[in-house]
gemmi code that builds the backbone of each chain (N, CA, C; Angstrom):
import gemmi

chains = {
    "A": [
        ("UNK", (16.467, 145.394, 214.157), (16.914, 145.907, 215.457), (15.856, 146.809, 216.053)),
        ("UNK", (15.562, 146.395, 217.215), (14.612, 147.239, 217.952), (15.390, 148.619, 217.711)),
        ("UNK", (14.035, 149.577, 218.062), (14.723, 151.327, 217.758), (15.189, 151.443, 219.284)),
        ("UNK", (16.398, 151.871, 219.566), (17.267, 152.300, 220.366), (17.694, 151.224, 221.123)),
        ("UNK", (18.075, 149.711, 220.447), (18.391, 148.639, 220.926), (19.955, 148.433, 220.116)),
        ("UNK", (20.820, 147.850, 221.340), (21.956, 147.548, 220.747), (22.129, 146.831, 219.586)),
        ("UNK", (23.510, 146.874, 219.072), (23.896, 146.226, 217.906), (23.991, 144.585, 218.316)),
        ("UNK", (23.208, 143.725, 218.095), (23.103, 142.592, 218.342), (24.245, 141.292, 217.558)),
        ("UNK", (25.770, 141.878, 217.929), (26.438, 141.089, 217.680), (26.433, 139.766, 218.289)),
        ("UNK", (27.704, 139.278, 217.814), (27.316, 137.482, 218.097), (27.706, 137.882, 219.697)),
        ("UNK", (28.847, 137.991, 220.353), (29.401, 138.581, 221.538), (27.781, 139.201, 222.490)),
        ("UNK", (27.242, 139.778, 221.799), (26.092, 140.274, 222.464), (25.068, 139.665, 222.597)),
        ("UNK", (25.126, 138.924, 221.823), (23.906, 137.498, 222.200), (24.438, 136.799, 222.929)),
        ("UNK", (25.701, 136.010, 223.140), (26.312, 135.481, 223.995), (25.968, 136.197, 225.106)),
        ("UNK", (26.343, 136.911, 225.590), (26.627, 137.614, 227.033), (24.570, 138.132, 226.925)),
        ("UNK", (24.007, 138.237, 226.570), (22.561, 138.259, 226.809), (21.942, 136.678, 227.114)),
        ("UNK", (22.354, 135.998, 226.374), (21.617, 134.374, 226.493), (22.251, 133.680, 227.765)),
        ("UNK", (23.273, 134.077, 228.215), (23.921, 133.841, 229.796), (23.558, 134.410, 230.443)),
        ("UNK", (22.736, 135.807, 230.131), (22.306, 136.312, 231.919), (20.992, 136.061, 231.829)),
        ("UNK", (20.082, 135.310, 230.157), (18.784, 134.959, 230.735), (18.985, 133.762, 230.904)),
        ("UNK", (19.758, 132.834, 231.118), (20.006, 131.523, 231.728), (19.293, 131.659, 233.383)),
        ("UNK", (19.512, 132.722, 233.844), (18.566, 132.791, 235.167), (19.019, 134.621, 235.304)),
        ("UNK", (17.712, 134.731, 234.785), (17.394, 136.565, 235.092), (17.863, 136.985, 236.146)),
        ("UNK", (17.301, 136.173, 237.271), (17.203, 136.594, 238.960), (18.785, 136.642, 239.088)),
        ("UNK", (19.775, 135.786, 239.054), (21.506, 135.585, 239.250), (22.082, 136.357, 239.260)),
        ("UNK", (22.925, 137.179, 239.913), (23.795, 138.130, 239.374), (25.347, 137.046, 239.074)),
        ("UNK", (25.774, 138.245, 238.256), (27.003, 137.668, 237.779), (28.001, 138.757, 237.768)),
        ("UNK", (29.262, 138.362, 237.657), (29.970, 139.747, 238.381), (30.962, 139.310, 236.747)),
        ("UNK", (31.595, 140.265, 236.157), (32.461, 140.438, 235.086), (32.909, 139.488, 234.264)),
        ("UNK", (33.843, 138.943, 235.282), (34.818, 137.648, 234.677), (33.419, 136.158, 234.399)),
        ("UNK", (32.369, 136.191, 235.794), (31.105, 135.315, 235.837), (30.257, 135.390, 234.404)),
        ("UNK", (30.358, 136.759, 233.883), (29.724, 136.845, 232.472), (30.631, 135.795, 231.644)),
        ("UNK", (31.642, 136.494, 231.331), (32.229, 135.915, 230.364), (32.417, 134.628, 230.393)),
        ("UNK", (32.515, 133.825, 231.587), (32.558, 132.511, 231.667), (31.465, 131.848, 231.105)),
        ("UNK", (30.385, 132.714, 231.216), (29.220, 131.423, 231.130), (28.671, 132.197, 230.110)),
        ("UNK", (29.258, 133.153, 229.439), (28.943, 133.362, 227.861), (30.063, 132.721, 227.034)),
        ("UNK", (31.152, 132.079, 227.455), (32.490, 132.072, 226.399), (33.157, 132.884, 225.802)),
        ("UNK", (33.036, 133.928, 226.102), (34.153, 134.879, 225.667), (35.053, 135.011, 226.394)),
        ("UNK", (36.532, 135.759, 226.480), (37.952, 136.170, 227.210), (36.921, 136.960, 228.078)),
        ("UNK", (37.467, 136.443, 229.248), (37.109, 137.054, 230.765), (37.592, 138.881, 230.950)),
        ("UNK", (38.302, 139.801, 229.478), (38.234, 141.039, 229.777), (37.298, 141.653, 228.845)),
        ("UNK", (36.813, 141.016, 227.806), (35.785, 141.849, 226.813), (34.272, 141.945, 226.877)),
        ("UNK", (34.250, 141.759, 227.881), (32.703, 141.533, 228.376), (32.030, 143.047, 228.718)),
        ("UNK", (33.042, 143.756, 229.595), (33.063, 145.051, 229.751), (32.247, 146.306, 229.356)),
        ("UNK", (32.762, 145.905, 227.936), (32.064, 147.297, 226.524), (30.655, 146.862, 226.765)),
        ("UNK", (30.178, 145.489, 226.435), (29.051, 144.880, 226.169), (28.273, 144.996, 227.478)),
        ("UNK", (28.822, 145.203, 228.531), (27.980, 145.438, 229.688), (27.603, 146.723, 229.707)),
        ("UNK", (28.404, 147.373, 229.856), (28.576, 148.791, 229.733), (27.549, 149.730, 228.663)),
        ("UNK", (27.229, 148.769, 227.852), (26.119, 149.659, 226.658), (24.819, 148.869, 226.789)),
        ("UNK", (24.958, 147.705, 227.351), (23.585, 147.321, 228.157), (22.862, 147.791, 229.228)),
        ("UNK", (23.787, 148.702, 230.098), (23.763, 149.036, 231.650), (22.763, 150.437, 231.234)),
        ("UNK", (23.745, 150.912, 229.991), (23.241, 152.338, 229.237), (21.962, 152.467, 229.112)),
        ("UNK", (21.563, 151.167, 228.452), (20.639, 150.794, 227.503), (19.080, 151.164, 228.822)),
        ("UNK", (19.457, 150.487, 229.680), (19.243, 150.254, 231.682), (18.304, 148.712, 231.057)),
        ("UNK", (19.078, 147.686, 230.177), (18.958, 146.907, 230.538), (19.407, 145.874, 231.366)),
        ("UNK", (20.558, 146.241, 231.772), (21.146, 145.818, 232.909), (20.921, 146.904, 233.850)),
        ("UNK", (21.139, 145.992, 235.351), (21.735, 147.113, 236.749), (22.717, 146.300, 237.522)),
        ("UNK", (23.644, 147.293, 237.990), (25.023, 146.616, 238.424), (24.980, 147.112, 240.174)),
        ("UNK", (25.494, 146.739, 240.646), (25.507, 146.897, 242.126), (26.932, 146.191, 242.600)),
        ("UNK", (27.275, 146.960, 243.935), (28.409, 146.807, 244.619), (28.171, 145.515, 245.444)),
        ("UNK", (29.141, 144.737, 245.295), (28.726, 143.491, 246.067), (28.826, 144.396, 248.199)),
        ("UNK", (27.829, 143.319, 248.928), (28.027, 143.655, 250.084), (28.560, 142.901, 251.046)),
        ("UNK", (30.059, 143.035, 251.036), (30.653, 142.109, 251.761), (32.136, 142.993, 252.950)),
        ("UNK", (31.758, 142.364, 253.948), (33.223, 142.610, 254.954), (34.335, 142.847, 254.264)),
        ("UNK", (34.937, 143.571, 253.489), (36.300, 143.269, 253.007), (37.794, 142.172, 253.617)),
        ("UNK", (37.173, 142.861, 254.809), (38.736, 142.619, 256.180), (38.735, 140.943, 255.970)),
        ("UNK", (37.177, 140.612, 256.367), (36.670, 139.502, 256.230), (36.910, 138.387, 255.017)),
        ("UNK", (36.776, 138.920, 254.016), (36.788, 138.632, 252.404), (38.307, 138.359, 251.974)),
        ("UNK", (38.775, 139.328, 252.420), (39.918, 139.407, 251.936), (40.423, 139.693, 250.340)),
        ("UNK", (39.333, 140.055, 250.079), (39.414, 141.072, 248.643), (38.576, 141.987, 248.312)),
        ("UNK", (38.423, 142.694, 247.446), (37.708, 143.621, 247.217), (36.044, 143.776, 247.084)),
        ("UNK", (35.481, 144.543, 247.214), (34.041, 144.205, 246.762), (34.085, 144.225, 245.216)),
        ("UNK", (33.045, 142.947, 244.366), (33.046, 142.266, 242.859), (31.772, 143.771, 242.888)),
        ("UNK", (31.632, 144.107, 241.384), (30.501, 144.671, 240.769), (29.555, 143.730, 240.241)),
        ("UNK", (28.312, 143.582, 240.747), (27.387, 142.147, 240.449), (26.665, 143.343, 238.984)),
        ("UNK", (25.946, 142.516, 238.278), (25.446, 142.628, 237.114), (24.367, 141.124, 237.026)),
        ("UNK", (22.971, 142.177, 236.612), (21.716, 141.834, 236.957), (20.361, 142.028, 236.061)),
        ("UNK", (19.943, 141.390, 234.622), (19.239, 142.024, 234.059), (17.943, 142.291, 234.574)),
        ("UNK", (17.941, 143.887, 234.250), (16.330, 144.692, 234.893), (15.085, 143.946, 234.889)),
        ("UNK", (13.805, 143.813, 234.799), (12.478, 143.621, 234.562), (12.395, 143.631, 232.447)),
        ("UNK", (12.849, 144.870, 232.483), (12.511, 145.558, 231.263), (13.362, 144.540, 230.235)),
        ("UNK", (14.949, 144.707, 231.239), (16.102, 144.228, 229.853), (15.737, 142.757, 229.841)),
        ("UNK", (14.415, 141.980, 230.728), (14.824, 140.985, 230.205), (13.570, 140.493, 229.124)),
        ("UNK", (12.599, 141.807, 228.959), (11.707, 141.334, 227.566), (12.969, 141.903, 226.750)),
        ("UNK", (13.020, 142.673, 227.126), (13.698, 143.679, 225.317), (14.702, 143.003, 224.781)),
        ("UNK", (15.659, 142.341, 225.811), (16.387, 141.029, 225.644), (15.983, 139.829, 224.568)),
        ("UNK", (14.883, 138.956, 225.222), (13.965, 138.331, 224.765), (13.941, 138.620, 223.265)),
        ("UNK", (13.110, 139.600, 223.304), (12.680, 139.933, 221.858), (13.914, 140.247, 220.915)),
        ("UNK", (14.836, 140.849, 220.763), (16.101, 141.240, 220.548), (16.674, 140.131, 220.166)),
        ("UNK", (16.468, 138.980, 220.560), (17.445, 138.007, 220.562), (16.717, 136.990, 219.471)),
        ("UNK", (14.998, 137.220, 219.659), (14.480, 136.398, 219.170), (14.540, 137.012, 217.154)),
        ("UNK", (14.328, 138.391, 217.176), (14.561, 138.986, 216.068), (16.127, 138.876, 215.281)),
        ("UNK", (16.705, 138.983, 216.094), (18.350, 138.357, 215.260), (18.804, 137.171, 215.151)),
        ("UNK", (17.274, 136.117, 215.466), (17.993, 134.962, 215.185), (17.599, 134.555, 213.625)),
        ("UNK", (18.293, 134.302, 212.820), (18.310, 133.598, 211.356), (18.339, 132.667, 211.102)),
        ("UNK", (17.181, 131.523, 210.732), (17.906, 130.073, 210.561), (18.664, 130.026, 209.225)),
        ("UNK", (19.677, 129.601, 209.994), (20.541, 128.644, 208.176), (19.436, 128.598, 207.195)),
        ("UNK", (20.044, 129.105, 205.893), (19.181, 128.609, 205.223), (19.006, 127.266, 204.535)),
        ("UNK", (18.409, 126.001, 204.916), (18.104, 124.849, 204.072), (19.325, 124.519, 202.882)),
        ("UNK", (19.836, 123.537, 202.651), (20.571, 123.323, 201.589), (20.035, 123.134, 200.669)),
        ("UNK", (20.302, 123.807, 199.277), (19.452, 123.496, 198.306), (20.181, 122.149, 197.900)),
        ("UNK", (18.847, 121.223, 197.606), (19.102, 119.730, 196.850), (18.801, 119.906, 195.113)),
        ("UNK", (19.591, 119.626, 194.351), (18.871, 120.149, 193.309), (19.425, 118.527, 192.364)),
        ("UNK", (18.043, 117.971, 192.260), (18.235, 116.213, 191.177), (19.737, 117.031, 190.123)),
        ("UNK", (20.336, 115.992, 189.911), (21.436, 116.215, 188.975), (20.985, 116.264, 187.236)),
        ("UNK", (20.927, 116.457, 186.612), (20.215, 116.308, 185.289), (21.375, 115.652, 184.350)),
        ("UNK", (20.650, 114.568, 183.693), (21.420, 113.777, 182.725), (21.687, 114.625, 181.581)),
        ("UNK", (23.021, 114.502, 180.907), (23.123, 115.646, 179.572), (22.719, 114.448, 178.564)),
        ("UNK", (21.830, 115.033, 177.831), (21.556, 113.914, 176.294), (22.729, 113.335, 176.075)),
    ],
    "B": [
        ("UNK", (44.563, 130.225, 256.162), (44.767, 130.493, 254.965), (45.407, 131.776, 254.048)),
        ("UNK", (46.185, 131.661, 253.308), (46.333, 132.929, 252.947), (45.910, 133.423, 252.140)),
        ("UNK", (45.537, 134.733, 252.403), (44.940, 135.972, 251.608), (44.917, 135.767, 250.084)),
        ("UNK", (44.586, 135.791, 248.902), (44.748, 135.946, 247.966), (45.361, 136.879, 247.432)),
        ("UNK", (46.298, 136.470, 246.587), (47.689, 138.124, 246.182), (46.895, 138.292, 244.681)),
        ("UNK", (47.253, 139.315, 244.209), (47.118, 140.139, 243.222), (48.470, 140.725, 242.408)),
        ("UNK", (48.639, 140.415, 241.264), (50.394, 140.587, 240.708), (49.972, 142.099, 240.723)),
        ("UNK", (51.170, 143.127, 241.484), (51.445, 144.428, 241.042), (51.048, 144.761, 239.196)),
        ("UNK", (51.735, 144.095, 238.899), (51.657, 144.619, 237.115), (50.077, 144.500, 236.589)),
        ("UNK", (49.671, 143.433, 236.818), (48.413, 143.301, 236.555), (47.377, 144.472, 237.190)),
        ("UNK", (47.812, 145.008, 238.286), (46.702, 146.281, 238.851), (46.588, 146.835, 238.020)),
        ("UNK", (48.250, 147.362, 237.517), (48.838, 148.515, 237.354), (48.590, 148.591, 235.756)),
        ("UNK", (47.869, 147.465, 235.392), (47.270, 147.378, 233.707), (46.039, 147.437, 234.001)),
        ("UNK", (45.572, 147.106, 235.014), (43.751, 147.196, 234.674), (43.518, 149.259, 235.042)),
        ("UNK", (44.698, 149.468, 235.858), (44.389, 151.230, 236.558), (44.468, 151.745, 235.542)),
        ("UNK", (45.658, 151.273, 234.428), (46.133, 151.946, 233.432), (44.660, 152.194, 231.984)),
        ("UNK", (44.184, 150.810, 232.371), (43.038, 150.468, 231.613), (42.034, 151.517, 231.972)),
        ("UNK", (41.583, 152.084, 233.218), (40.413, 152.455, 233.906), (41.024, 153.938, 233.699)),
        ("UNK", (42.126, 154.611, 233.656), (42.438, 155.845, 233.130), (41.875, 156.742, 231.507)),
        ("UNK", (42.093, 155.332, 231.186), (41.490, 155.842, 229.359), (39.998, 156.166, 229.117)),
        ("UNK", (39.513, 155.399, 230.244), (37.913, 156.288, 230.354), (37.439, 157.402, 230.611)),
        ("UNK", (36.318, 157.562, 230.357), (35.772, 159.112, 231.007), (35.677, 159.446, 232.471)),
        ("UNK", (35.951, 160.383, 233.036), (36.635, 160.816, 234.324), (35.682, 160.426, 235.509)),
        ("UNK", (34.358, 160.697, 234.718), (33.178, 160.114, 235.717), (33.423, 158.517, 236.029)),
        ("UNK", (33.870, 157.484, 235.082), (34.098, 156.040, 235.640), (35.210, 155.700, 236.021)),
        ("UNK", (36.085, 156.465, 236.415), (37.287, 155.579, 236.164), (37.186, 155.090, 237.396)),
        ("UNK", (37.134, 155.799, 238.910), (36.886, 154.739, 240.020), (36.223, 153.436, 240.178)),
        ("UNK", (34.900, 153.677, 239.841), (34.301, 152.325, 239.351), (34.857, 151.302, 238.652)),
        ("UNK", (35.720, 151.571, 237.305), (35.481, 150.502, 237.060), (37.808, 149.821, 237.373)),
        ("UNK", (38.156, 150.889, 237.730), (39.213, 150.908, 238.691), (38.886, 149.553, 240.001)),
        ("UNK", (38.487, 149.740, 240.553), (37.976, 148.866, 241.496), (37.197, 148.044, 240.963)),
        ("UNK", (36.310, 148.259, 239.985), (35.934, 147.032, 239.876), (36.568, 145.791, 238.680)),
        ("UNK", (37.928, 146.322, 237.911), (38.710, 145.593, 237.439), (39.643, 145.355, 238.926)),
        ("UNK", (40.488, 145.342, 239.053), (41.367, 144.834, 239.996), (40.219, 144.048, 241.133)),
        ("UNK", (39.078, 143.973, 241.548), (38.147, 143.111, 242.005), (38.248, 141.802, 241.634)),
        ("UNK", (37.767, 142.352, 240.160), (37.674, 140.883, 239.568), (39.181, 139.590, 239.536)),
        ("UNK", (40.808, 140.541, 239.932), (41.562, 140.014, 239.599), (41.821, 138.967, 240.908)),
        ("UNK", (41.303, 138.945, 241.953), (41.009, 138.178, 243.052), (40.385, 137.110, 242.641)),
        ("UNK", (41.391, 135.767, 242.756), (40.537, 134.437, 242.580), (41.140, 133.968, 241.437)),
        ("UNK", (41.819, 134.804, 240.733), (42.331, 133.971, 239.629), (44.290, 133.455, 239.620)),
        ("UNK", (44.143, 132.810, 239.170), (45.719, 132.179, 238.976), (46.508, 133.570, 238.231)),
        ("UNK", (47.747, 133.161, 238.195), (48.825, 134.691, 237.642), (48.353, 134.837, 236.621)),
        ("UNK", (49.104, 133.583, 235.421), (48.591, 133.588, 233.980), (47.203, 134.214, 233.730)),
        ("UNK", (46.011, 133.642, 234.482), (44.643, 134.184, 234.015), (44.494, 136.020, 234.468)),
        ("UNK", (45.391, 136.283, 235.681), (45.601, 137.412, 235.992), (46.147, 138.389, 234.741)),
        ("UNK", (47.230, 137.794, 234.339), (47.753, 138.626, 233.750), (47.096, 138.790, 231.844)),
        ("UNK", (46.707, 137.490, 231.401), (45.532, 137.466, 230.528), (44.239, 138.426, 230.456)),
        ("UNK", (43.731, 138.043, 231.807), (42.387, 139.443, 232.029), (43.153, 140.788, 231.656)),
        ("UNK", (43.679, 141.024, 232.629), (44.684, 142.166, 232.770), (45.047, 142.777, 231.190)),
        ("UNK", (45.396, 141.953, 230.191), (45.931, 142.374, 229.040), (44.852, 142.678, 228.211)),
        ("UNK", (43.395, 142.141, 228.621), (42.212, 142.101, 227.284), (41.687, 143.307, 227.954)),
        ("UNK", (41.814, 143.704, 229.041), (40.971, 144.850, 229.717), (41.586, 145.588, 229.456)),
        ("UNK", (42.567, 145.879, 229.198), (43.491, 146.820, 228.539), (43.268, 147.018, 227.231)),
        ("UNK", (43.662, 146.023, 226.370), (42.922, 146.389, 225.153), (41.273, 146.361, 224.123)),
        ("UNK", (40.356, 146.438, 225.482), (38.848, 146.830, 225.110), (38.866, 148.489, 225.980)),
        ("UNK", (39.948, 148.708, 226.517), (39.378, 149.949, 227.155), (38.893, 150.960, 225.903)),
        ("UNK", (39.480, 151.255, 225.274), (38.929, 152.218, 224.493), (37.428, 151.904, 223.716)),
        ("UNK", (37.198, 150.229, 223.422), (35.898, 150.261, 223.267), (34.839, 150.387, 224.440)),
        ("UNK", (35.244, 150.293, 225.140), (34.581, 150.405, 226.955), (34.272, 151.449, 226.801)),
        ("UNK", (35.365, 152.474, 226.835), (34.816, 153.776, 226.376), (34.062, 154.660, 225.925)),
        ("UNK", (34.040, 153.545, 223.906), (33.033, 154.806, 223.399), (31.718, 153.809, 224.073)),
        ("UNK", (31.918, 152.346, 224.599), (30.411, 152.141, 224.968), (29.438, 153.049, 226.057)),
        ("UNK", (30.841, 153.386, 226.983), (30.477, 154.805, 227.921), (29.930, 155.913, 227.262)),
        ("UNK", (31.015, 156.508, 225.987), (30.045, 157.477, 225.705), (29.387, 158.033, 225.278)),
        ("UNK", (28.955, 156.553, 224.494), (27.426, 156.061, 223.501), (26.467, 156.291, 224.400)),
        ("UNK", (26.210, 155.447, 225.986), (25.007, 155.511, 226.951), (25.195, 156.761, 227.346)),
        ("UNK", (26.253, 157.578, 227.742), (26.225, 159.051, 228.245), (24.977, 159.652, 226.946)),
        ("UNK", (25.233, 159.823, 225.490), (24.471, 160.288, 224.563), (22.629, 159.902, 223.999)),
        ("UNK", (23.059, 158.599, 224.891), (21.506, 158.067, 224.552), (21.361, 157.308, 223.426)),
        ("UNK", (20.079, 156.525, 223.405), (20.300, 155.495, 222.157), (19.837, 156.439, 220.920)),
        ("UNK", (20.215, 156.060, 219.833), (20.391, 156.676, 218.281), (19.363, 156.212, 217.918)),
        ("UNK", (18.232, 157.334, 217.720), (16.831, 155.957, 217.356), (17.364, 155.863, 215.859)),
        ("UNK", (16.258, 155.026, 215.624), (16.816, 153.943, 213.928), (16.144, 155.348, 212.809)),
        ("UNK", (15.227, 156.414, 213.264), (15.764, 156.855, 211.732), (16.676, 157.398, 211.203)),
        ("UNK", (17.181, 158.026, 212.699), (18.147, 159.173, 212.331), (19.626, 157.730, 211.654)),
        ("UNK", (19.278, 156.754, 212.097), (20.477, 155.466, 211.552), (20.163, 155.680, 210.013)),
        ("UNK", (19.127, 155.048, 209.814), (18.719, 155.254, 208.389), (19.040, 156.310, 207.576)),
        ("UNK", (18.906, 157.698, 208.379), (19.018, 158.932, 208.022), (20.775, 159.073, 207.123)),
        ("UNK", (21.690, 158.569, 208.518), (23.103, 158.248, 208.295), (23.565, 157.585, 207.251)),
        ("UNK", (22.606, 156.669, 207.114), (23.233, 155.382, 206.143), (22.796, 155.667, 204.981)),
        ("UNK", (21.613, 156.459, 204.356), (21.057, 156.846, 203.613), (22.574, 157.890, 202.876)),
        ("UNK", (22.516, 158.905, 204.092), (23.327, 160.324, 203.577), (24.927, 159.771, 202.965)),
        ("UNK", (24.951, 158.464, 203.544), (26.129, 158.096, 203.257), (26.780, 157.135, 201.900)),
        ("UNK", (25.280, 156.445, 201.645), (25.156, 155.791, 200.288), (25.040, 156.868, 199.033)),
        ("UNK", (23.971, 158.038, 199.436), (24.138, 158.888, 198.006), (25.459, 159.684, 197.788)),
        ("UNK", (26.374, 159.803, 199.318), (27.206, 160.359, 199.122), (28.517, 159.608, 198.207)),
        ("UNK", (28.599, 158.389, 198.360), (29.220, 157.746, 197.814), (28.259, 157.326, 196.640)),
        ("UNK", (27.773, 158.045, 195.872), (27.495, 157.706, 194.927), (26.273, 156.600, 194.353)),
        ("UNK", (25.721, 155.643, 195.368), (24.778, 154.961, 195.772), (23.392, 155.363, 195.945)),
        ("UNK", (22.585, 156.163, 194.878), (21.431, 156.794, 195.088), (20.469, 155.582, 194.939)),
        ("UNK", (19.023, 155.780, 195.327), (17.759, 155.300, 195.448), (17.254, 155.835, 193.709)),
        ("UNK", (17.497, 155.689, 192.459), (16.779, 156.409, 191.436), (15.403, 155.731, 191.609)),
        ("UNK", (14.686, 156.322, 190.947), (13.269, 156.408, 190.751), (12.583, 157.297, 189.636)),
        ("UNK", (11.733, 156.308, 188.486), (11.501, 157.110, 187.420), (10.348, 158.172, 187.645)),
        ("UNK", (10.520, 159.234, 187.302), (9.311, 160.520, 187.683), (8.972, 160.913, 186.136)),
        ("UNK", (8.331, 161.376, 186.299), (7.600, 162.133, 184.569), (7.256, 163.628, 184.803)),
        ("UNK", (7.996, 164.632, 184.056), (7.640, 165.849, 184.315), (6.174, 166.035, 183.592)),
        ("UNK", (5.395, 166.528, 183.921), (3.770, 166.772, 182.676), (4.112, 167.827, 182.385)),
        ("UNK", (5.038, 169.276, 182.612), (5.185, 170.271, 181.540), (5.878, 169.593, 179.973)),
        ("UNK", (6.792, 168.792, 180.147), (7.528, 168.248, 178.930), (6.757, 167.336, 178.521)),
        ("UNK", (6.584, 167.055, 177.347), (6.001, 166.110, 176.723), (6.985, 165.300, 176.205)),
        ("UNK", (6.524, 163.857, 175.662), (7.709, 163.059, 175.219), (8.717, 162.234, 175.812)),
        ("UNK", (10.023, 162.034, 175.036), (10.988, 161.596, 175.848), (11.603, 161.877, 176.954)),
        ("UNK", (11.729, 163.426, 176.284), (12.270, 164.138, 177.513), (11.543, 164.163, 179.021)),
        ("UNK", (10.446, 163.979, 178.798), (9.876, 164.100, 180.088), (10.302, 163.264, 180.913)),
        ("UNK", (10.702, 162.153, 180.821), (11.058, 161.036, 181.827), (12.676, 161.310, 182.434)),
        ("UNK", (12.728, 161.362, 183.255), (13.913, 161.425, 184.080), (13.984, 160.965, 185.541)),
        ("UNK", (14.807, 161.230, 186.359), (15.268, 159.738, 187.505), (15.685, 161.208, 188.732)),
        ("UNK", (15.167, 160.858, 189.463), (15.429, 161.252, 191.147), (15.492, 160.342, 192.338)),
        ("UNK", (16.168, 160.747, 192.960), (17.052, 159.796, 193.968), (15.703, 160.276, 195.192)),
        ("UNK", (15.197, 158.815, 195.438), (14.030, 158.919, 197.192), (14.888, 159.239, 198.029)),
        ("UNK", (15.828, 159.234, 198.114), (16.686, 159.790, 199.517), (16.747, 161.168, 199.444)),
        ("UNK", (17.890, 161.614, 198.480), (18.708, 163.007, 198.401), (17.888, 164.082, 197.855)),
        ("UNK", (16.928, 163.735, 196.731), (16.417, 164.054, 195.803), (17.444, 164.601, 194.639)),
        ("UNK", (18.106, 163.980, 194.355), (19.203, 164.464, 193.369), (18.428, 163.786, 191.804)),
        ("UNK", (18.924, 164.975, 190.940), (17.957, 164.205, 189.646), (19.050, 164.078, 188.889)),
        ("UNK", (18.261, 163.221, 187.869), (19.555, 162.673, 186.928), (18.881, 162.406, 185.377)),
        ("UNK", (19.274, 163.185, 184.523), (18.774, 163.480, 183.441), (19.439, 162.435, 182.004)),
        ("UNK", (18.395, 162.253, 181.067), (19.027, 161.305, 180.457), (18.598, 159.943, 180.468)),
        ("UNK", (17.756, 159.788, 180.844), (17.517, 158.197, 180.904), (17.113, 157.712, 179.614)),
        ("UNK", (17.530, 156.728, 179.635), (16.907, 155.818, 178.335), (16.015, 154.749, 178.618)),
        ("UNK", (14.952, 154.509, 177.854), (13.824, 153.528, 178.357), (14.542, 152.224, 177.769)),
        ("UNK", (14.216, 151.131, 178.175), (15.074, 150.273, 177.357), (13.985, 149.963, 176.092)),
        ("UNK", (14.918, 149.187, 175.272), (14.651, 148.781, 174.028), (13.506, 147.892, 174.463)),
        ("UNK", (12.288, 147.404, 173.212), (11.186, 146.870, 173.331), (11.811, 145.260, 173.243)),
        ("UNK", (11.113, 144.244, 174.317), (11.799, 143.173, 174.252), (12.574, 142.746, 175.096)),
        ("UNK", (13.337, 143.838, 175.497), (14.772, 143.737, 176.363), (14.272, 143.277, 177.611)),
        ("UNK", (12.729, 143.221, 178.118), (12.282, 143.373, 179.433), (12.372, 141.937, 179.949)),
        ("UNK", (11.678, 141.427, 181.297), (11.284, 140.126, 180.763), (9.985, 139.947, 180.493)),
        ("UNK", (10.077, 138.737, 180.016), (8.548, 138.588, 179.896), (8.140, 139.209, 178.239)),
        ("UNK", (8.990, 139.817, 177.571), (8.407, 141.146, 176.572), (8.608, 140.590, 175.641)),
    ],
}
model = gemmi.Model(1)
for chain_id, residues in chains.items():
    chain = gemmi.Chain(chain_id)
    for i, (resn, *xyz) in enumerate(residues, 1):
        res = gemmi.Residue()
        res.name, res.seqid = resn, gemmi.SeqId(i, " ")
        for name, pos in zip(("N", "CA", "C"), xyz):
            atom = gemmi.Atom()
            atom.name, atom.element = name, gemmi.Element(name[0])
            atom.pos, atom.b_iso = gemmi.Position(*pos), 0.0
            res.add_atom(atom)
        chain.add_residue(res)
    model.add_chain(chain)
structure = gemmi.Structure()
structure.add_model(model)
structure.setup_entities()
């Protein structure tokens, strides 16, 4: 784990490998979780300690409300920075399976 | 067309949700849960609604983990260290006093705690591998 880099759970690679699907995109809450696979309310924490991290930045969507007819969404946007430290982070917690061991069967005398 | 509705109960779980935070977010993320509940069907309404409710408190300490700053990794180490010798889990390591001569001289201190531990026995000749 990078020094002062989150705990790189599975949930946290998920929701990191969906917002580098396209850095530039914002994605607003429920948009994370969709296109990471997790329940559309636990995304939250994991944003929230990324945002910390300031590998994310979140912004108020800018829209007419009256117009809209709902509220302004909170967009979520990884930084410049979060998306090496990302990168690297992701590339360091990945583990391959290890190989199955084949082992010849041995005849008993 | 009409407006998109929002179930009362469902607000009134994500507000309830956005209360358990620290006083500095709760508007934010107040508005920005009930935001998100625009666009979705009841069921998925009331689904969001129930998981945002029960991550608030991890939402939380994720709030007020970034309020504190990241934990660099030694002081982690530092933790995990203090916490293995405490439970009994030391680092031994054989040292040799040069005032004592002999058997006695050899004895075991912990690289973490520095806790010593007297008594060691060398093993028997053979016992090793290879020996």
């Amino acid at each position: 784990m990078a020094d002062g880099g989150p705990r790189m759970t599975i949930p946290t690679q998920l929701v990191l490998r969906a917002l580098l699907e396209d850095p530039t995109r914002e994605l607003y809450g429920v948009e994370v979780g969709a296109a990471a696979g997790l329940p559309s309310g636990t995304v939250h924490p994991i944003l929230a300690r990324l945002e910390g991290l300031r590998w994310l930045e979140s912004r108020w969507e800018e829209i007419d409300t009256r117009v809209a007819g709902r509220p302004a969404r909170r967009y979520y946007r990884l930084t410049a920075d979060g998306v090496h430290s990302a990168r690297a982070a992701l590339a360091r917690a990945y583990r391959p399976s290890r190989a199955p061991r084949f082992r010849p069967a041995t005849e008993q005398p | 067309m009409t407006p998109p509705t929002v179930d009362r109960w469902c607000c009134r779980t994500v507000e309830l949700a956005a209360r358990m935070l620290p006083a500095e977010h709760r508007q934010r993320y107040a508005l920005e849960f009930i935001a998100e509940l625009y666009g979705m069907s009841h069921p998925q309404q009331v689904s969001h609604s129930v998981q945002v409710l029960s991550r608030a408190w991890a939402l939380r300490a994720a709030l007020d983990a970034a309020a504190l700053g990241p934990i660099p990794e030694k002081a982690r180490h530092r933790t995990r260290g203090w916490l293995l010798c405490h439970l009994g889990r030391h680092l031994w390591a054989l040292h040799r006093n040069p005032d004592v001569g002999g058997k006695d001289a050899v004895f075991e201190l912990c690289r973490r705690c520095g806790r010593e531990r007297q008594g060691y026995e060398a093993p028997p000749p053979g016992s090793v591998l290879g020996g």
